[in-house]
N, C-alpha and C positions, 0 to 999 in steps of 0.2 A: 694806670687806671686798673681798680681791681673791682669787678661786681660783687656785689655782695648777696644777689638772690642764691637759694641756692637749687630748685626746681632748674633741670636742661633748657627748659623753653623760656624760662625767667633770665636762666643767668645769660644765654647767647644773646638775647634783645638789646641790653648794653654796649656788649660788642660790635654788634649790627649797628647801632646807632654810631658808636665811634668811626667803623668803618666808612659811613654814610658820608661822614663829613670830614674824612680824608679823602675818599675821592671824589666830593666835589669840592674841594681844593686843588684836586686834581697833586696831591702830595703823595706821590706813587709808593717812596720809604715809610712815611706814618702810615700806609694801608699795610704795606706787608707786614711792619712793627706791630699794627693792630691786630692782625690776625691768628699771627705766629704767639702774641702775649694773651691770647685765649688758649689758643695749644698749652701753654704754658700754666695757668689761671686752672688748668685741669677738664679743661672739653675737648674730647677725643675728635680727630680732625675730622670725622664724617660730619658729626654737629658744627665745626668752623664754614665747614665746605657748603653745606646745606641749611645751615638757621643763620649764618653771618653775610658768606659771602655769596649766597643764594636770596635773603631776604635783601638784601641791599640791591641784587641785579633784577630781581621782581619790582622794587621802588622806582628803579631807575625807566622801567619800561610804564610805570602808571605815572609819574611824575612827566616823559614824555606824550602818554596821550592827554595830558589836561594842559600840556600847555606851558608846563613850568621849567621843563627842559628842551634844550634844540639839539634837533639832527648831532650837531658834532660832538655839543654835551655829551648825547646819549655815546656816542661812538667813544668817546673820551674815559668815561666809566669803566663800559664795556674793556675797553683794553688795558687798564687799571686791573680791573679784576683778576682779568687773563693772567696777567702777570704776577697774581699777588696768590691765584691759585698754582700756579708754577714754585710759589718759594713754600707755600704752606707745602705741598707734594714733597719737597724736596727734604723737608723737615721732619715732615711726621713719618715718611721709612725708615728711618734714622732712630725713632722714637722707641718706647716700648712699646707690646703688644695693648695695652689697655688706652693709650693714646691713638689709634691708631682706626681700631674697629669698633664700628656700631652698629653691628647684626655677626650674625655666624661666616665663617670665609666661605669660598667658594670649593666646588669637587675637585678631584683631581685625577690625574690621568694615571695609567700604571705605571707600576714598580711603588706605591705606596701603600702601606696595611690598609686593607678594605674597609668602609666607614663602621662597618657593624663590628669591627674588631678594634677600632680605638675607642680612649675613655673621652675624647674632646670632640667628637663627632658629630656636628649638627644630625636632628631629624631631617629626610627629607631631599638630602643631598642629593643634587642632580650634575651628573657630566654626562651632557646629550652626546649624540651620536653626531661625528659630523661628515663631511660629504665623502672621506675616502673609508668610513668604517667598514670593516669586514663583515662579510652576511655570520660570518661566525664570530663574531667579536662579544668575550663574555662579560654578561652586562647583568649578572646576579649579584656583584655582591655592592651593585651604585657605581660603581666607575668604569670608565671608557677604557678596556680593555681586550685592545685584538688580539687577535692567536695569531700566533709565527712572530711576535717581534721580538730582537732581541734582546730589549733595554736593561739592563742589569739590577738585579733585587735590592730593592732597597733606595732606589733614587724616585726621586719626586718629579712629577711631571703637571704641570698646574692647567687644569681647563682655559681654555684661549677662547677667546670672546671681541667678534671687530663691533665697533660704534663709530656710527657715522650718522651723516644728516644724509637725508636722500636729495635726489638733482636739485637743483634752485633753489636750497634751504640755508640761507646765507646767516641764519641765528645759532650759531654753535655753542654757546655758551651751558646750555641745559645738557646738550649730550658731554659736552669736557666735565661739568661735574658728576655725569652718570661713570662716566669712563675711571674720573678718579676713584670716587667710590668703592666701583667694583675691582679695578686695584689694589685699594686699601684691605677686601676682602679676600682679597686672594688669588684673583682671577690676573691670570696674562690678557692683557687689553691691547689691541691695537688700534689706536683711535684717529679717526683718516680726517676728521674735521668736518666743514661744511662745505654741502656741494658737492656730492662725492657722484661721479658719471657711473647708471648702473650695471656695465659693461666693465667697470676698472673695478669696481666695488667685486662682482663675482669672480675678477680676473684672482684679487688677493686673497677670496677668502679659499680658492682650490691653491694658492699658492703656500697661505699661511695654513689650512687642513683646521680652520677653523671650526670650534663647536656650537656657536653661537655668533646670532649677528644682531646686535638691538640699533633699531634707525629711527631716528630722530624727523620730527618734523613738529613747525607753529605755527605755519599759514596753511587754512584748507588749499590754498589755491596748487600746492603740491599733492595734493591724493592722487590725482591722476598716474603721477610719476611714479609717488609711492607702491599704488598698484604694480606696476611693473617691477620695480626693485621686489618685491617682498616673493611676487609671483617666479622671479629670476632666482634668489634666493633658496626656497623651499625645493625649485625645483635641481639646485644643486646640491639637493641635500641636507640646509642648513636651517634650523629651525627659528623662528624671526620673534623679536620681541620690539614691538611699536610703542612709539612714547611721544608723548607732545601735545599741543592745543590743538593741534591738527589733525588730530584721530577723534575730536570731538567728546562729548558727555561722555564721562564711563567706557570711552573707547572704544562707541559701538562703529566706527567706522572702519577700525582696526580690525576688526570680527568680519566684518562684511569685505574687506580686500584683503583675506588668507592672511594675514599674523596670525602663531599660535600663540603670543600670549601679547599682554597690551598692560602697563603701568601708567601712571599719573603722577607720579616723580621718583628722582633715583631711589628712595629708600624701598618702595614697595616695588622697583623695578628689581631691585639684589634681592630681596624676600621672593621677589615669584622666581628668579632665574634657580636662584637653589631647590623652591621647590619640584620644578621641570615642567613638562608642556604636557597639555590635555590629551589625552589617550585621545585619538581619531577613532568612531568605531566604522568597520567595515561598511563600504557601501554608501561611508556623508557622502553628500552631494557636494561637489566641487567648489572651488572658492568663488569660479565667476556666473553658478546659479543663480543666486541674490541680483546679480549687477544685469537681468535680462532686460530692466526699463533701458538699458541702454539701446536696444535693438531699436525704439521709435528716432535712431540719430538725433535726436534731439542735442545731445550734448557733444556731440560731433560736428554738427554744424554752424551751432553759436561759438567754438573754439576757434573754427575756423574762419571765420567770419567776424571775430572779434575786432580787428581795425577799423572793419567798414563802421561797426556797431557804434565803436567809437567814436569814429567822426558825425555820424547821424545824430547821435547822441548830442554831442556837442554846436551842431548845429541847431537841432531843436531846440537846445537851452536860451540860444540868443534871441530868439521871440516872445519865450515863455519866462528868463526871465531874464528884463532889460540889464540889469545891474552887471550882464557878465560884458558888454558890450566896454563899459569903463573899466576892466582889470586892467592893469598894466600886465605885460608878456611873461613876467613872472606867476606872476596870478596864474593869469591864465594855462600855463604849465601844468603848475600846480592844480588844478581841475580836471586837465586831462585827464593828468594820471591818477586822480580819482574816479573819473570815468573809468578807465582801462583797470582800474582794481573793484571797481562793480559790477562789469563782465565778467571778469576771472571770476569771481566768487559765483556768480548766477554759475559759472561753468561747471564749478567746484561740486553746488549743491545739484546741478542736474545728473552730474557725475555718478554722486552716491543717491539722489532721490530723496533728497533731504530738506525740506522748505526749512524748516527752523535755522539752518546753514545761513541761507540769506538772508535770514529775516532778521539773525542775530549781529550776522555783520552791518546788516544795515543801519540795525539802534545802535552796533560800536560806532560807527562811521557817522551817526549825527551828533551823537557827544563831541568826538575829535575835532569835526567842523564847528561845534556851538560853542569849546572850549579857544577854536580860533577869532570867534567875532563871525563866523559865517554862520550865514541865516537857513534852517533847516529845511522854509523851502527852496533853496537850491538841487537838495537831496529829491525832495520828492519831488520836482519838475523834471530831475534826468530821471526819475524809475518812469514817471509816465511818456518822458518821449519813449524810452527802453523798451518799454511796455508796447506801445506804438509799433516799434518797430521789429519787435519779436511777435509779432500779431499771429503767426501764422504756427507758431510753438506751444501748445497745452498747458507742457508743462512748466514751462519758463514764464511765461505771462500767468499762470495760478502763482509761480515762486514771487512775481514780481508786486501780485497783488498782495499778497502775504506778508512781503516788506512793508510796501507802502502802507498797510493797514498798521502794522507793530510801527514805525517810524512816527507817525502821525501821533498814534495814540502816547510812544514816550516821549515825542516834544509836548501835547496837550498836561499831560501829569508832571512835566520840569517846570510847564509856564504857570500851575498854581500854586 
């Protein structure tokens, strides 16, 4: 198969589509075959990485919310990919330089000519400081260079950079393509996967003397955590780059839990990490100023209390609405842990102070059920038992009426 557009976003579309349908054949060899003969075909692997085998694992997640794929499907692809981004890796180091990179490399540490004195030198270059830098470490001419060490003139030392998904973030696949990336660029990556515990996370990066740590997250229902990681992070020194569906629009949630910088996919995450992180001026006001609505415990005690909420929840639905009474036990599972993923999020959005949070998951969360055959008042009979039963919370019952008004209004505009 040889595309014949010849615009970057023309010709990878082809590939993406071939990919597509190797793995859902679930043909593990025609996926690598397919990826690796775009490497080949002349698209440098950043583009295979990110328009082939990135467009196809975004299908894979919209193709599961409408119904057309299942649970194991999805899981099936998912580790196709995995695997098919391990042979492309393995490929394109191998490769020459113009196969390889698609933006400028990363900084680097000393004993290499200063960027302002090579002729191949990106603008901009940054090699941040990281948590063991010296108060005197010379940082005039762009790179991470301390006094007293002895590394010999002339040897290359590459800016290191961990990637991970923060606690309970079990979708690794957007950070392993951030990680390759910036690999490709030039950067030493240590990339710890999904899930990473934020105690073991700081353990490695005073272990690896890390300069950068970019962490991943897709569900709000992790910010909380995030919070913590990012706040454990900086405070070891290490300056944080936030990435994912989970730090919300424009990544104003990442702003508001201390990230100093915040991307919307790998390529402008390697564009900002070169550039470097926002000069702090003397005197900001700390990262958990923003976060003082927390003092009304509001989102401290709907966390806690979330099982009760749950079952209450689910209680009220059998009267309001008869239909849940015939689910067979599967079904019925299945609801709960809808229920228990509609507290998390009311959590999520009392967390940051965000109604549009819930409101948005709520309109995802009535498509995912309408695309099942389930009827959308089910949705809004649990916000108003919810509702019900959060009576005594400001701002969780304003969040709740805010759903229910946006849910209502986009099943009314699907039913004409």
């Amino acid at each position: 198969m040889t595309p014949t557009a010849t615009a970057p976003e023309e010709r990878a579309a082809p590939w993406a589509a071939a990919l597509w349908h190797a793995v859902m054949a679930g043909d593990e060899p025609t996926a690598a075959d397919t990826a690796l003969a775009a490497l080949e075909d002349g698209l440098d692997a950043e583009c295979v990485l990110l328009d082939v085998i990135g467009a196809v694992q975004r299908r894979v997640g919209e193709e599961w919310a409408v119904n057309t794929l299942t649970v194991a499907q999805e899981h099936a692809a998912t580790a196709i990919n995995e695997r098919v981004i391990a042979a492309l890796s393995r490929t394109a180091r191998e490769a020459p330089a113009p196969h390889r990179l698609g933006g400028p490399p990363a900084p680097h540490r000393l004993g290499e000519t200063p960027a302002a004195h090579r002729d191949d030198a990106p603008s901009g270059t940054w090699a941040p400081s990281g948590p063991h830098t010296p108060s005197g470490a010379d940082m005039s001419s762009g790179i991470w260079a301390p006094t007293g060490t002895s590394a010999p003139s002339g040897t290359t030392t590459r800016a290191r950079i961990t990637v991970a998904c923060v606690d309970g973030e079990w979708h690794a696949l957007p950070a392993r393509l951030l990680a390759e990336v910036l690999s490709l660029r030039g950067w030493r990556v240590d990339f710890l996967g999904a899930q990473v515990p934020t105690a073991h996370l700081i353990a490695h990066l005073h272990r690896t003397r890390a300069d950068a740590v970019a962490l991943s997250g897709s569900l709000a229902t992790r910010l909380p955590t995030a919070h913590a990681a990012i706040s454990a992070c900086r405070a070891a020194g290490v300056p944080v780059l936030a990435g994912g569906a989970a730090f919300g629009p424009g990544g104003r949630h990442a702003e508001l839990l201390g990230a100093d910088l915040w991307a919307g996919d790998a390529r402008a995450a390697a564009a900002r990490l070169t550039e470097g992180p926002p000069l702090r001026p003397p005197g900001a006001p700390s990262a958990d100023e923003p976060l003082k609505h927390l003092l009304d415990q509001e989102y401290t005690l709907i966390s806690r209390s979330a099982p009760q909420l749950v079952r209450a929840t689910l209680n009220g639905l059998r009267s309001r609405f008869p239909a849940l009474l015939d689910y067979t036990e599967a079904q019925y599972q299945h609801t709960a842990a809808d229920v228990a993923q509609i507290v998390a999020f009311l959590a999520a959005a009392l967390y940051v102070d965000d109604s549009g949070l819930f409101a948005g998951f709520g309109c995802w969360t009535a498509a995912v059920l309408a695309a099942r055959h389930v009827p959308v008042e089910s949705l809004l009979h649990a916000l108003d038992v919810l509702r019900a039963e959060a009576r005594d919370f400001p701002r969780a019952t304003a969040m709740i009426l805010e759903a229910h008004e946006a849910v209502r209004t986009s099943a009314d505009g699907a039913g004409e």
